[in-house]
C-alpha positions in Angstrom: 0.0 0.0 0.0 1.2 3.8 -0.6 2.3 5.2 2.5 2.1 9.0 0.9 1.0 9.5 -2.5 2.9 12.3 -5.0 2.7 15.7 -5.3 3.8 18.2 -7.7 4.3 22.1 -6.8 7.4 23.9 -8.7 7.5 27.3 -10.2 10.3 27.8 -12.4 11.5 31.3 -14.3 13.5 30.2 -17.2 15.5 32.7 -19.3 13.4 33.2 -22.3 10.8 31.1 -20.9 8.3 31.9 -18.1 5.7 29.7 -16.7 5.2 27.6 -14.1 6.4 23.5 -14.6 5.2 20.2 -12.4 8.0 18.6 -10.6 7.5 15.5 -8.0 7.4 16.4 -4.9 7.9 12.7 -2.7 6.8 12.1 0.6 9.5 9.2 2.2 7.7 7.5 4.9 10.6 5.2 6.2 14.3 4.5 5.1 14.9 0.6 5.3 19.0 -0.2 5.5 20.4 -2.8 4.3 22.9 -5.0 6.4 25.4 -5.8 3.9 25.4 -4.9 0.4 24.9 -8.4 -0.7 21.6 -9.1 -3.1 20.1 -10.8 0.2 20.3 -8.2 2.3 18.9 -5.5 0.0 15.9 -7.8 -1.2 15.1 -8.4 2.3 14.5 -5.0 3.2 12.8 -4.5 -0.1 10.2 -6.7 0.3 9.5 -5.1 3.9 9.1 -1.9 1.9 6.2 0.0 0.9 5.3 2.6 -2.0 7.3 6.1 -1.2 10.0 4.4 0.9 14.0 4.5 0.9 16.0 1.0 1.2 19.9 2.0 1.0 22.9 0.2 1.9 25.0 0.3 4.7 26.2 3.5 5.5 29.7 2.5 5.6 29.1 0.8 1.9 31.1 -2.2 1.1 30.8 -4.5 -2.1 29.5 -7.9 -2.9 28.9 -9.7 -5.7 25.4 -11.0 -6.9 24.9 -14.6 -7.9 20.8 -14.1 -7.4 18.6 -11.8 -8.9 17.3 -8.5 -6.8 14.0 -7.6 -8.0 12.1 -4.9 -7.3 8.2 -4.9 -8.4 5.4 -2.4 -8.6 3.8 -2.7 -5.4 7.5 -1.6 -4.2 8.1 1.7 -5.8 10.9 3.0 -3.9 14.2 4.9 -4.5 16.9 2.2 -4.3 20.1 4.1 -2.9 23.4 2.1 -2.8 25.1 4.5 -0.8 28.1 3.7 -2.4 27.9 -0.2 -2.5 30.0 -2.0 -5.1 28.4 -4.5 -6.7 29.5 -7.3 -8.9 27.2 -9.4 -10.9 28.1 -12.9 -11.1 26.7 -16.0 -12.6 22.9 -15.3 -11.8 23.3 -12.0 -10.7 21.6 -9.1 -11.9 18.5 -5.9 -11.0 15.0 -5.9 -12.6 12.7 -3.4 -11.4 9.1 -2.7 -12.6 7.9 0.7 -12.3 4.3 2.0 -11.5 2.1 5.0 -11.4 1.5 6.1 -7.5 5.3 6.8 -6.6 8.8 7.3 -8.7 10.9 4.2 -9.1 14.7 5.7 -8.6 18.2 3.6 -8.5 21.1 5.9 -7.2 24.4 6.4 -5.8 26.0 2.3 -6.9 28.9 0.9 -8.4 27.9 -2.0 -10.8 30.6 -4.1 -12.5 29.5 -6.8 -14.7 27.5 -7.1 -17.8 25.4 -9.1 -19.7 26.4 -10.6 -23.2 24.8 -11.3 -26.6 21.7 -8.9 -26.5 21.3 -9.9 -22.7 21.2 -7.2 -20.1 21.9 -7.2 -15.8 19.8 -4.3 -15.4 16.2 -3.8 -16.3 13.5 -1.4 -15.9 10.1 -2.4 -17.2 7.3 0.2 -17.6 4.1 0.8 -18.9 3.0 2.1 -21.7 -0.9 2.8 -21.7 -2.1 4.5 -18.7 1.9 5.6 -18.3 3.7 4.5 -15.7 5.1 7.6 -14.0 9.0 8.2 -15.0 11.7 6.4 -13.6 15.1 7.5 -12.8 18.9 5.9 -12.6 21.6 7.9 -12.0 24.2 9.0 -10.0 26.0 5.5 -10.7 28.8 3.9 -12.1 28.9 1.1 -14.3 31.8 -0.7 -16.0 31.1 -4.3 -18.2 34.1 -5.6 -16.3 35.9 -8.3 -18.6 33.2 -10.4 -20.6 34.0 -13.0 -23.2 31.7 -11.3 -25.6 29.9 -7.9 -26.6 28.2 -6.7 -23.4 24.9 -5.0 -22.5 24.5 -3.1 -18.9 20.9 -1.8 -19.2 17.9 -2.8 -20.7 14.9 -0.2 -20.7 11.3 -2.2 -21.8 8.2 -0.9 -22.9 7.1 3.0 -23.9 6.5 4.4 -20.3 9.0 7.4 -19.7 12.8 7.3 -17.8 15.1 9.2 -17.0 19.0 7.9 -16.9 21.4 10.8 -15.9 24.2 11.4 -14.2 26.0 7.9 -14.5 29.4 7.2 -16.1 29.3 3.6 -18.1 32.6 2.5 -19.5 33.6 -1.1 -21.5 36.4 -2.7 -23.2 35.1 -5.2 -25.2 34.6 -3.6 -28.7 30.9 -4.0 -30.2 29.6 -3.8 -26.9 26.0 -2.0 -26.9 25.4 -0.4 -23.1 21.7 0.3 -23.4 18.9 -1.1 -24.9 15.9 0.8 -25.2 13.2 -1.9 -26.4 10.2 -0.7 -26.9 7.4 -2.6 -27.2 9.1 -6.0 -28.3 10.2 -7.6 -31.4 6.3 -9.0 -32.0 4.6 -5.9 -31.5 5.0 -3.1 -33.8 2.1 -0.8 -32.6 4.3 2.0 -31.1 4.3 2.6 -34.7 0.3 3.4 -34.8 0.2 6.1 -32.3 1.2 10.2 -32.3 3.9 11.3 -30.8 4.1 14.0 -28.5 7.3 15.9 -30.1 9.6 17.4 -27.7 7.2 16.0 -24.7 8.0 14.0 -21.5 6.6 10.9 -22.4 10.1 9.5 -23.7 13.4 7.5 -22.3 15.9 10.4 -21.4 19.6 9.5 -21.9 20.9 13.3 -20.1 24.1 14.4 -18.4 26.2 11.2 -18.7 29.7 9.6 -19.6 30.1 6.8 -22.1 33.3 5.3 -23.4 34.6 2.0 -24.8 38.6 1.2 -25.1 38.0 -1.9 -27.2 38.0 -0.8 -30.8 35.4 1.0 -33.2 31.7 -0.3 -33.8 30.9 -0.2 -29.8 27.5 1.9 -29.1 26.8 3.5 -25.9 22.5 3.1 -26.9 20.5 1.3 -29.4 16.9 2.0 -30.0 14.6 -1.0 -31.4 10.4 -1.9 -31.9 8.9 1.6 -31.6 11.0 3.0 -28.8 11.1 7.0 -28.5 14.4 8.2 -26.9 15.8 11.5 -26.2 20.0 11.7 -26.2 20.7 15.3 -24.7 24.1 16.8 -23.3 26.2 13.1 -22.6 29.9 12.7 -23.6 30.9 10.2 -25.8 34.4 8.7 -26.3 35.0 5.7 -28.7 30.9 5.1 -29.0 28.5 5.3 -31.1 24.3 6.1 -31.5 22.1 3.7 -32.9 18.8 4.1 -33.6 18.1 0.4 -35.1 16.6 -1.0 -37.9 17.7 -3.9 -40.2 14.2 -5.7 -40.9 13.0 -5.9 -37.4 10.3 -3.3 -36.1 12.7 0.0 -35.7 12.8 2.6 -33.6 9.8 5.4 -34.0 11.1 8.4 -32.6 14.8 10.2 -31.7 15.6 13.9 -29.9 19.6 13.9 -30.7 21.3 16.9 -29.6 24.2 19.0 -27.6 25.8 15.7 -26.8 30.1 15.5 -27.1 31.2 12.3 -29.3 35.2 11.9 -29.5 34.7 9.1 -32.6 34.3 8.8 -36.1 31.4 7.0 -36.2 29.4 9.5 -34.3 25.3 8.9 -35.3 24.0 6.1 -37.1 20.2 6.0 -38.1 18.3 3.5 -39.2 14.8 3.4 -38.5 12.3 6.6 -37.5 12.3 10.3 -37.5 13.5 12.7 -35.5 15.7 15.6 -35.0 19.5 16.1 -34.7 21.1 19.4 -33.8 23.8 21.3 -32.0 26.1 18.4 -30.9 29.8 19.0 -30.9 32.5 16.9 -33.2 29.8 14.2 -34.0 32.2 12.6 -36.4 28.9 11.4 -39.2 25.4 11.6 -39.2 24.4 8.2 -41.0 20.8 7.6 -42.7 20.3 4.1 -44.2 17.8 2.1 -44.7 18.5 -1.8 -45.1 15.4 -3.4 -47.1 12.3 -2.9 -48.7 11.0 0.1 -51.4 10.4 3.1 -50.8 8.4 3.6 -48.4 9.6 1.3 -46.9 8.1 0.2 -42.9 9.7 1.9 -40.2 11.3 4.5 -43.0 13.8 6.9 -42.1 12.3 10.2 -42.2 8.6 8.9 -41.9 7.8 8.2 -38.7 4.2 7.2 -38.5 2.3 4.1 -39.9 -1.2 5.6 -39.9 -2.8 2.4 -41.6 -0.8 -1.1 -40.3 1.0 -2.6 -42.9 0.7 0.0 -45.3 3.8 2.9 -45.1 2.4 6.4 -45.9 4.1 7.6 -48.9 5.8 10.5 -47.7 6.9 12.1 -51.5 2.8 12.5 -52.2 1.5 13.1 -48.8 2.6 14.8 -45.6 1.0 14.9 -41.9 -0.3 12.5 -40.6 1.7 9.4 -41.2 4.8 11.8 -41.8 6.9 13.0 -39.5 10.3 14.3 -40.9 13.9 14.2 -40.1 15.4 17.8 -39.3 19.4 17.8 -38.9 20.4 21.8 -38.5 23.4 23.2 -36.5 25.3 19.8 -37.2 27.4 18.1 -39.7 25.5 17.1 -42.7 24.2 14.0 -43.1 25.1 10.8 -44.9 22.2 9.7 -46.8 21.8 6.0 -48.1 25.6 5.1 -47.2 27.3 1.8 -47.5 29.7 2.5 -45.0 29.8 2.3 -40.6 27.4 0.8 -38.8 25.0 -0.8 -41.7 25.3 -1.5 -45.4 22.1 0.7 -46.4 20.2 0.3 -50.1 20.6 2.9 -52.7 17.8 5.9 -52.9 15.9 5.2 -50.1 16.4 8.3 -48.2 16.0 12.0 -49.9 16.7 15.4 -48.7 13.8 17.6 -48.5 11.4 14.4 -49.1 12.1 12.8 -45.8 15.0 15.0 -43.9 15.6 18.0 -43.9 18.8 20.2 -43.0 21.1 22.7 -43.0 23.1 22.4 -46.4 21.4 19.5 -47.9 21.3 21.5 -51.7 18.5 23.6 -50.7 16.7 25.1 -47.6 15.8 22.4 -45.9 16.4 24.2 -42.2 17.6 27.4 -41.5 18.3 29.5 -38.7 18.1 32.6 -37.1 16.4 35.1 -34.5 12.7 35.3 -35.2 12.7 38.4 -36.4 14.6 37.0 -39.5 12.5 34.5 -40.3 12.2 34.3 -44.0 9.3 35.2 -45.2 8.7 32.8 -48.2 9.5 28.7 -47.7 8.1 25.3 -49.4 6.4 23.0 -47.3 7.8 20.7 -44.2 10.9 23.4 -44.8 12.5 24.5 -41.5 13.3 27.4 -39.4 15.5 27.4 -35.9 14.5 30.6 -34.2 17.6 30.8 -32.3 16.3 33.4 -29.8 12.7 30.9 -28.8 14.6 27.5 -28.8 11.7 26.8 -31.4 12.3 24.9 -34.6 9.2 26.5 -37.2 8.2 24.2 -39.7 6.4 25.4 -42.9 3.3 24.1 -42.5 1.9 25.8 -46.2 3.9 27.6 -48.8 5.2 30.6 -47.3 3.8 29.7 -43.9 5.9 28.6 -40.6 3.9 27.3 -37.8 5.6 26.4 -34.4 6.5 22.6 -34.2 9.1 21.7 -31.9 10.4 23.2 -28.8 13.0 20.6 -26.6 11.8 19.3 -23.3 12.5 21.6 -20.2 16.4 20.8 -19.5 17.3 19.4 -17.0 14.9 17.0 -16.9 12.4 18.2 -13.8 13.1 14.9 -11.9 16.9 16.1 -11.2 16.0 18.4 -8.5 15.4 15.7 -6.7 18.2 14.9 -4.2 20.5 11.6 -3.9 17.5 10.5 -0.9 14.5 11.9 -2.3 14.1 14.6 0.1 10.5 15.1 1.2 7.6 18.2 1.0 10.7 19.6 -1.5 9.3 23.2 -2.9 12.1 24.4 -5.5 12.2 28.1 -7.4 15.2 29.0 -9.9 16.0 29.8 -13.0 17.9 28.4 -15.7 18.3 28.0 -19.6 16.1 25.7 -22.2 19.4 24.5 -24.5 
């Protein structure tokens, strides 16, 4: 049962932004400690947790290694705080955790070594799609793969419902190692395909504010996006790693936010499946658009993003919205469109600027930018417009007419102005920039 439900009070001046915003504000009835780091221990003390309730370590820490699963389930939804425990997951080892809709679901403040290999993850965080679950949150944690015998995988996010993973430095050796895995809704179910998407809204898997790097050789990705899944990539570092947004015949990713991240690689952005937007990162090596089967249009088309009747792909060169929702690259390197090369051997002609992405010097006008004042005043349709000065990307929604169509979500994310232990009846006023 919920020992104190959720409230939300936060008002919030942001430069060039005013208005008032909805943050969490959690009511922790008790703090359960753990005595010993060891998988035992912790799952004891979760089970004699409710909704709203801490279980941390011990406050010394310590380490242990996991050869049984910790599982933490919906009728548990609790922050999880390590207080510094080092973990290592051996054979049998690993952290699921199901998150509901009365109280936030929160991992924090660990050390996990270990990985899992071949597609498998140790970590998991299953949600809910439809009513939302409410948005989980890892971070504040460190994660290393350790020394597997094949291409490892840390974290595995299932399902549409929204997360938030910030703050945590992940770092692997292997080589094609793949970190995260944001599934969607499965490999049998391509309906997160069917739906709207709420651009630039909070209903997404956040990837904000964190490290990622790999010493063992090109090809490694720090996230890959499959079946539907709707991820945002904002303001991480990236050494020796790659983005992935996947497609390759299975059910591809839907939707991707890509932008003000650091990559320190050549291979930089790969894209495979969905729509999206790409902007402002910094030395993103190449921007790759492929598409690996099919005709034009093709299912789960780059640069389409919408299946608005099952089965049958809109056809984005006769029609626009709905069923098309168009890839904008601007303040960025220019894309690679229907390349052979990096991270999958596309087909030729699939992909074409200012039919299904748009960008910055892509032969035409495909996105500009500037104040708003500048704002040109003629443009052909699905065209684009940065207003540099709103943080609003204008799309021309008729010839010579720009409607407002994407603004990013409020960064950073709400949920990070939530301490290490959730601290309760929290009321928070500040200001800051949307980027």
């Amino acid at each position: 049962m919920d020992r104190c439900g959720v409230r939300y009070v936060l008002q919030f001046n942001f430069m060039c932004k005013v208005g008032v915003f909805l943050v969490p504000l959690i009511c922790h009835a008790a703090t359960y400690t753990s005595a010993s780091c060891g998988a035992a221990d912790f799952q004891a003390q979760i089970n004699n947790s409710a909704n709203g309730d801490v279980v941390q370590g011990p406050v010394a820490g310590g380490s242990a290694t996991w050869t049984s699963g910790v599982t933490v389930g919906n009728t548990h939804q609790i922050t999880l705080n390590g207080n510094a425990c080092s973990v290592t997951f051996g054979s049998g080892g690993s952290l699921s955790l199901t998150v509901g809709s009365s109280n936030y679901t929160r991992v924090t403040n660990f050390t996990f070594n270990g990985s899992g290999t071949n597609g498998n993850d140790v970590i998991e965080f299953h949600t809910v799609t439809s009513p939302a679950s409410l948005t989980f949150r890892f971070d504040h944690n460190t994660l290393s793969c350790g020394s597997p015998s094949a291409p490892s995988t840390i974290l595995g996010i299932y399902q549409n419902g929204p997360g938030l993973v910030d703050h945590n430095s992940f770092s692997c050796g292997h080589g094609a190692d793949e970190l995260i895995h944001v599934l969607g809704l499965g490999a049998s179910d391509d309906s997160g395909w069917w739906d709207t998407v709420s651009i630039g809204g909070a209903n997404m898997i956040f990837i904000e504010d964190n490290t990622f790097s790999d010493s063992g050789g090109a090809g490694a990705s720090a996230l890959q996006s499959y079946y539907g899944a709707r991820t945002v990539i904002r303001h991480n570092t990236f050494t020796n790693m790659q983005l992935d947004q996947h497609g390759s015949g299975g059910i591809g990713a839907r939707w991707w936010e890509i932008y003000s991240n650091t990559f320190s690689t050549q291979d930089g952005i790969c894209l495979r499946a969905g729509s999206g937007m790409v902007f402002s990162n910094i030395t993103t090596g190449a921007i790759r658009m492929t598409q690996e089967y099919g005709t034009y249009p093709a299912e789960w088309q780059v640069g389409q993003g919408q299946e608005t009747v099952h089965g049958s792909p809109t056809n984005c060169s006769t029609n626009g919205p709905p069923g098309c929702y168009f890839a904008y690259v601007w303040n960025d390197v220019t894309p690679s469109l229907n390349t052979t090369q990096g991270c999958a051997a596309g087909l030729a002609n699939m992909i074409h600027f200012e039919r299904d992405v748009f960008a910055q010097n892509d032969g035409g006008n495909g996105v500009r930018s500037g104040t708003y004042a500048s704002i040109p005043g003629t443009c052909s349709t699905y065209q684009g417009y940065w207003a540099t000065d709103q943080s609003t990307l204008y799309q021309c929604t008729a010839t010579n007419t720009w409607t407002a169509y994407y603004t990013p979500y409020t960064y950073p994310h709400p949920l990070t102005l939530i301490g290490v232990a959730g601290q309760s009846n929290m009321v928070v006023s500040g200001s800051g920039t949307w980027k």
